[in-house]
C-alpha positions in Angstrom: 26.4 5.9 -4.8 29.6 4.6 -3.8 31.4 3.1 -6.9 32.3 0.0 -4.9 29.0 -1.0 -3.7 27.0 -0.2 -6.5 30.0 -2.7 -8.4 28.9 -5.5 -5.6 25.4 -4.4 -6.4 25.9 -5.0 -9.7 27.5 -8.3 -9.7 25.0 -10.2 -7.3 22.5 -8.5 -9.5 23.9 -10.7 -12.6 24.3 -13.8 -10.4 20.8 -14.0 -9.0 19.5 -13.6 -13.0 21.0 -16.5 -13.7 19.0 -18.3 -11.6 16.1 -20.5 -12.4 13.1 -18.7 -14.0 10.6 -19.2 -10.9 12.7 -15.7 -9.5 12.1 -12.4 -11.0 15.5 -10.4 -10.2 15.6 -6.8 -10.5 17.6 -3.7 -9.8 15.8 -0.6 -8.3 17.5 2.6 -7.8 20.6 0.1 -6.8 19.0 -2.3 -4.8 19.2 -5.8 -6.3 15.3 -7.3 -5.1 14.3 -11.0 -5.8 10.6 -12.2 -5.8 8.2 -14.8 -7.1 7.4 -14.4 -10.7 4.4 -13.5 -12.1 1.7 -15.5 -11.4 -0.2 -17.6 -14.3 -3.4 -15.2 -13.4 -1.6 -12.2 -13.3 0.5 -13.3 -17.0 -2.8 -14.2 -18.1 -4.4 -10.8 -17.3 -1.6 -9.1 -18.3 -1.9 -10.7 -22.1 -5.6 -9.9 -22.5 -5.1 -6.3 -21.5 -2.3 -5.9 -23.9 -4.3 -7.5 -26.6 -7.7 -4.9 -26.5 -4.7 -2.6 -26.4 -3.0 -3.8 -29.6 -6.4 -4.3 -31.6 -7.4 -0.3 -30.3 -3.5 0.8 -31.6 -4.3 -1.2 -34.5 -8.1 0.5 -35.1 -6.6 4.2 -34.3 -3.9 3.7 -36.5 -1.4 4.4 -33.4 2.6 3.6 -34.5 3.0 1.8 -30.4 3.5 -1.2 -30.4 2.6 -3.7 -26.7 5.4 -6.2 -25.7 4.6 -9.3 -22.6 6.9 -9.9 -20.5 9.1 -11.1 -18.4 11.0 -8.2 -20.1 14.4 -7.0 -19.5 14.5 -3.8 -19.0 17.9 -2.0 -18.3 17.0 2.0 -18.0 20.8 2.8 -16.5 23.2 1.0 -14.2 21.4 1.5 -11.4 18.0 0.3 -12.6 17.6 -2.9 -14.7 13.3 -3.7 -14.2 11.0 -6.7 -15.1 7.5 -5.1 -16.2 5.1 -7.5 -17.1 3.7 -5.4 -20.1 5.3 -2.3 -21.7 3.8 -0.2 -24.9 6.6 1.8 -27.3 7.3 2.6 -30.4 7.3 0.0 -32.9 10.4 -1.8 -34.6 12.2 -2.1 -31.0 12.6 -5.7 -29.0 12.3 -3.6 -26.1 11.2 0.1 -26.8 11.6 2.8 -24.4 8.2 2.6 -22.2 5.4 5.2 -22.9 3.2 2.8 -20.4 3.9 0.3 -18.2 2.1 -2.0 -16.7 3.0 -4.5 -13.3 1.5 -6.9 -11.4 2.3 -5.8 -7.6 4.6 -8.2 -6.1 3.6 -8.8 -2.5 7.6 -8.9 -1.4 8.5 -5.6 -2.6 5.4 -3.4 -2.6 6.6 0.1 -1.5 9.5 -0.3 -4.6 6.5 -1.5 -6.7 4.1 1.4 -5.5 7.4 4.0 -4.7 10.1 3.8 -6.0 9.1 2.0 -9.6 6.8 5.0 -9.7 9.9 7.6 -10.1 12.5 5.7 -12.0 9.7 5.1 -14.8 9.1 8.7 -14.5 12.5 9.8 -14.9 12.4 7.3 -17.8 10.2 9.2 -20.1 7.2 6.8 -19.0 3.8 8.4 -19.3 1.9 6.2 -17.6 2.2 3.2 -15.2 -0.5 0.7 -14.1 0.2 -1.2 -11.0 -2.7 -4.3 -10.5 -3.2 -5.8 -7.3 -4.8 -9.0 -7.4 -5.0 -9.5 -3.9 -6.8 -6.5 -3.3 -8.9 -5.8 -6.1 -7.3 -2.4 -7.1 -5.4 -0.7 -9.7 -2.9 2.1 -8.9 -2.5 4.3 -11.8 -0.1 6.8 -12.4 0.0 9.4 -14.9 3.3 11.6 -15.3 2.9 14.9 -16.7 4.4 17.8 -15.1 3.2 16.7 -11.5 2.5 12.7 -11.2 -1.3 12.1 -11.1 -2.4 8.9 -8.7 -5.4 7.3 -8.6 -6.8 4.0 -6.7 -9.6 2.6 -8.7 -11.3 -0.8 -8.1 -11.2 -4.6 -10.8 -15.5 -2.8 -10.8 -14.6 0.8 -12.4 -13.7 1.9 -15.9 -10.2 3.2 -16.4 -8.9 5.5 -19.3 -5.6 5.7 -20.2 -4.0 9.1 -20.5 -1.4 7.8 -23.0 -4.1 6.5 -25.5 -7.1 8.5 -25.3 -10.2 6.8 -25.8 -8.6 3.2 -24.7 -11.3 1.9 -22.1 -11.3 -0.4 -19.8 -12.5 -2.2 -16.8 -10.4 -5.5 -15.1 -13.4 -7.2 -14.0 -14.6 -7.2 -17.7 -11.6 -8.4 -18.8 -11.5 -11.5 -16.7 -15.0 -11.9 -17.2 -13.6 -12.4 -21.1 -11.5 -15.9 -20.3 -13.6 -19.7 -19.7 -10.5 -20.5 -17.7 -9.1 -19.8 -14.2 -9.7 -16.2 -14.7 -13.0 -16.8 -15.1 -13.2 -18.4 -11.6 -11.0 -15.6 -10.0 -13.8 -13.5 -11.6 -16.8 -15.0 -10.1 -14.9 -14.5 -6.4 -14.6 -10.8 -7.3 -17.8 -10.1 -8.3 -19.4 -11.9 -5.5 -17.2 -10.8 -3.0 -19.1 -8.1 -1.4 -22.4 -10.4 -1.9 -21.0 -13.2 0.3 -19.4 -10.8 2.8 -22.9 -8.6 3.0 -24.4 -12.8 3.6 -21.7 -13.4 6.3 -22.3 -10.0 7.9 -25.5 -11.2 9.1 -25.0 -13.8 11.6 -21.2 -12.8 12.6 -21.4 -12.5 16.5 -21.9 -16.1 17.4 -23.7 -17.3 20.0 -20.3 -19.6 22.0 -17.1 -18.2 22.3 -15.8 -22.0 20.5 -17.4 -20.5 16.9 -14.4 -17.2 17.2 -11.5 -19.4 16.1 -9.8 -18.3 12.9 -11.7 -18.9 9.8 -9.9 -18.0 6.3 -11.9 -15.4 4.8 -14.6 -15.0 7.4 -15.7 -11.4 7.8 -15.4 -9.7 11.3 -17.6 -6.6 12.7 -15.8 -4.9 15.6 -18.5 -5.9 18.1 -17.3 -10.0 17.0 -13.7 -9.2 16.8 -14.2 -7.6 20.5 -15.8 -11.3 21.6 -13.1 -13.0 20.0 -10.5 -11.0 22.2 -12.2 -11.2 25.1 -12.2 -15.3 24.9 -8.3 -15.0 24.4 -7.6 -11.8 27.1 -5.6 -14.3 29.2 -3.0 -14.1 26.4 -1.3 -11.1 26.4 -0.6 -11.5 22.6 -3.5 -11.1 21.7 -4.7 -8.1 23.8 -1.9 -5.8 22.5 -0.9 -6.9 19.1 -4.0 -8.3 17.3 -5.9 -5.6 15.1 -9.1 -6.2 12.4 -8.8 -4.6 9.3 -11.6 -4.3 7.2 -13.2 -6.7 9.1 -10.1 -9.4 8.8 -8.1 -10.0 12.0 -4.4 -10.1 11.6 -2.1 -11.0 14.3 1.1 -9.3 14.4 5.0 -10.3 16.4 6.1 -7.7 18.8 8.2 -4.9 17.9 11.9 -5.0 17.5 14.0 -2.8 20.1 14.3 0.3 16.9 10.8 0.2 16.3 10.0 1.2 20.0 12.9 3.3 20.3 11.6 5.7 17.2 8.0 5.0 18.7 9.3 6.3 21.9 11.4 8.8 21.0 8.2 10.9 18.8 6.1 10.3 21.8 8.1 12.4 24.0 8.8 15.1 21.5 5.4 15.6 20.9 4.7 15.0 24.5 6.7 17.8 25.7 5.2 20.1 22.8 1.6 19.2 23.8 2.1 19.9 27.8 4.4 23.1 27.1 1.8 24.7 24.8 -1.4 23.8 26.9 -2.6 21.6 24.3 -6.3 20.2 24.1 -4.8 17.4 22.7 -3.4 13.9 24.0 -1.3 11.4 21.9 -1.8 7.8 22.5 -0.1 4.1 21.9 -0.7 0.9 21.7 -2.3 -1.2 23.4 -4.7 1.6 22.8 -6.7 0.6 19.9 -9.2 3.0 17.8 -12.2 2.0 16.6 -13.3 2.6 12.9 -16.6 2.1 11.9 -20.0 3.3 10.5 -18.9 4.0 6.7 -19.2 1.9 3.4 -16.1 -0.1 4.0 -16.0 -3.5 7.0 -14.9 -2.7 10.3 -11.7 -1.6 11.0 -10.3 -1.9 15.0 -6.6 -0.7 14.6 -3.6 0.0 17.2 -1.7 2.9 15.2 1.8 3.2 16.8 0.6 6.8 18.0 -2.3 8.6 17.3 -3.4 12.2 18.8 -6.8 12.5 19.8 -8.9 15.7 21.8 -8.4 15.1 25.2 -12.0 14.5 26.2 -12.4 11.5 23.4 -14.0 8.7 24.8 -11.1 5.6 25.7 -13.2 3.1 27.4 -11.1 -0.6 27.7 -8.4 0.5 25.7 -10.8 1.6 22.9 -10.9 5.3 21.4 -13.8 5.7 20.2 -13.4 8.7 17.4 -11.2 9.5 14.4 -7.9 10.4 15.3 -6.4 14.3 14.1 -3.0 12.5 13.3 -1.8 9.0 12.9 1.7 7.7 12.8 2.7 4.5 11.7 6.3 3.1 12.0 6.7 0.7 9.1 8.8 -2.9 8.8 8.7 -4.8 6.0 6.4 -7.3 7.6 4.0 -5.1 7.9 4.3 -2.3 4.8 1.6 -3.9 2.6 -1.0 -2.7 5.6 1.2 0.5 6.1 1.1 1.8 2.7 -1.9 0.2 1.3 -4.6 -0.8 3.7 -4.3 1.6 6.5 -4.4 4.0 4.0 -7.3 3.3 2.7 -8.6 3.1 6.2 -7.9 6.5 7.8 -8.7 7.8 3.6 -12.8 6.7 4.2 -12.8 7.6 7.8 -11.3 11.2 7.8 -7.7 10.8 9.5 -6.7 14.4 9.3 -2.7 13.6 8.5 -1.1 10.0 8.5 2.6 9.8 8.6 4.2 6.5 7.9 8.4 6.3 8.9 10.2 3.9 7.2 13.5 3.9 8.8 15.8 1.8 6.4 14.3 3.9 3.7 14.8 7.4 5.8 12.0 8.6 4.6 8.3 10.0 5.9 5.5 9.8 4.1 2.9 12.4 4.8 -0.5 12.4 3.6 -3.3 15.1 4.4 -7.0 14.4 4.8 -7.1 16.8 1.7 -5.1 15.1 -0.5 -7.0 11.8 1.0 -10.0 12.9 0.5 -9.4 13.6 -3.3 -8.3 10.6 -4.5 -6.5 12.3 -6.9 -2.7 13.6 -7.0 0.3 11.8 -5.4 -0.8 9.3 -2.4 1.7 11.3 -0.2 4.7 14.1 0.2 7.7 11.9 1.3 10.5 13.7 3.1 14.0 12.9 3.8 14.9 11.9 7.9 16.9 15.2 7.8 13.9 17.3 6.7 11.6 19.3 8.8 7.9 18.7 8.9 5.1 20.9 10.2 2.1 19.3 12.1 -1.1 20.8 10.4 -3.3 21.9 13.8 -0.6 21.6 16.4 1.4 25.3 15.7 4.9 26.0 15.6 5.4 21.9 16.2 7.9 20.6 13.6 9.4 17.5 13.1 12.4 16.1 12.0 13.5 12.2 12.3 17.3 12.7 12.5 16.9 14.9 15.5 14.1 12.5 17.1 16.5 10.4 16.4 19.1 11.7 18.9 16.8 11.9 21.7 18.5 10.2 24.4 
């Protein structure tokens, strides 16, 4: 990095940790990033984990010692982190991190589930829990001499590689606390119950019932009514996708977003026609409906998608998994990129999912393989000046700095 601008970096790095304490200011591969602190729910969880983890060191006779943050942690000039629980050798204020533990910060996910995920490796980490208390999940990552990731749910029982025998479940845990825990506890283990409840009677009889209700549950047969009682606004009919049986409306693309969009749609256009192809690729407002399995309804509008040619499209809706989704990511919308869409094409069968993030320069490529297994990295990231081969479509590579000169 440029000596200058890491310097600048640096310096509005300092200034924003002055600020007032309701910030949590940190420096990731030299990007200064400011978000909301830790929530009292997620310092609260974050305490009892660490202390069944000190009383287990304490029983095995372990020399680690676990330290709460907000910590300071300054691994090199480039990276200065916040981790809200870190376990180390004892005698140091802040010992180098054999585990790490964060709550995921809504602002910043991809550094959270990304970028964190290498710097702590490069750091001598061995493992690193990420918690999302949104979503009910906890990424784990074990680093050994290839980086182990695994999704797991608050429900299932997690071991730690770090601390052999060290047990535990997040729904337990908050189970343990009388206070607000305790409340965020009963919501999580009724969940499913009240959304299984809701599931019954969700295609109302009028039109007037589909208006937007905060944490109602959609099937794709309701979230097609509530379209259709709204197809006079074009909004609506090309942006709005359910996920997981939750509508979310999204703003129209910016000009680079369609540009990139259009730019892989012709270069895989061109491929498709010249090699005689049973394939077609597809865009929004084409939609693809996803459906049938254990997890809600899913109707999404993938920025493209390549499908046989003789799938079924009827009113803009594919009905079949798609071989290949692409997804070009904002930061509006990188939470679903990276975390709910995969999940989505994961239980469904999506054969490969790409997700470009342009001010990153990077791919993300995941195979219905690696999906599938739940275990290993979530993805292969390239570099925009890399190539990258298209499993099923042969001798079709891809690289974004050349898409990117498409005039």
């Amino acid at each position: 990095m440029n000596m200058s601008i890491r310097n600048k970096r640096a310096e509005a790095f300092e200034a924003l940790r002055g600020q007032e304490e309701t910030y949590r200011c940190e420096m990731v591969s030299g990007y200064v990033l400011k978000s909301a602190a830790t929530s009292e729910e997620g310092r609260k969880l974050c305490f009892m984990l660490g202390t069944l983890l000190t009383d287990f060191l304490i029983r095995e006779r372990v020399p680690d010692q676990v330290v709460f943050g907000p910590l300071d942690l300054r691994l090199d000039e480039c990276n200065a982190l916040c981790p809200d629980m870190v376990t180390g050798g004892a005698g140091q204020e802040v010992p180098a991190p054999r585990l790490v533990v964060e709550i995921l910060s809504g602002s910043h996910i991809i550094y959270d589930c990304l970028d964190k995920a290498v710097v702590y490796r490069q750091a001598g980490a061995e493992e690193y829990w990420l918690i999302d208390l949104e979503r009910q999940f906890v990424y784990t990552y074990t680093f050994g001499a290839e980086t182990l990731y695994r999704r797991r749910t608050f429900e299932d029982h997690i071991e730690s590689s770090t601390y052999p025998g060290f047990i535990f479940s997040i729904s337990e845990i908050l189970w343990q606390d009388t206070g607000c825990l305790r409340e965020l506890a009963l919501f999580y283990r009724f969940r499913k119950e009240i959304e299984d409840v809701r599931g019954l009677n969700l295609v109302a009889d009028a039109p007037s019932e589909y208006m937007p209700d905060e944490g109602k549950k959609y099937t794709a047969e309701a979230f097609y009514e509530w379209i259709s009682v709204r197809k006079h606004l074009q909004h609506y009919r090309e942006m709005t996708q359910l996920l997981m049986g939750e509508i979310r409306e999204h703003s129209q693309p910016a000009f680079r977003h369609q540009m990139i969009c259009g730019n892989l749609y012709f270069a895989v256009k061109q491929y498709l026609n010249s090699s005689h192809s049973p394939y077609m690729i597809c865009f929004p407002p084409t939609a693809v409906e996803l459906k049938g399995k254990a997890l809600l309804d899913s109707v999404v509008r993938p920025d493209l998608f390549l499908v046989p040619r003789d799938t079924a499209i009827e009113e803009n809706i594919c009905q079949g998994t798609p071989l290949w989704v692409i997804e070009v990511t904002e930061p509006s919308s990188a939470s679903e990129d990276y975390i709910d869409k995969l999940q989505i094409y994961q239980y469904h069968g999506v054969g490969s999912y790409w997700i470009v993030n342009d001010w990153k320069r990077q791919v993300m490529v995941t195979e219905a393989g690696d999906i599938a297994a739940e275990e290993g990295v979530p993805g292969r990231i390239y570099d925009f000046d890399e190539w990258i081969e298209v499993p099923g479509l042969e001798g079709l590579a891809i690289c974004m700095d050349e898409i990117l000169r498409i005039a």
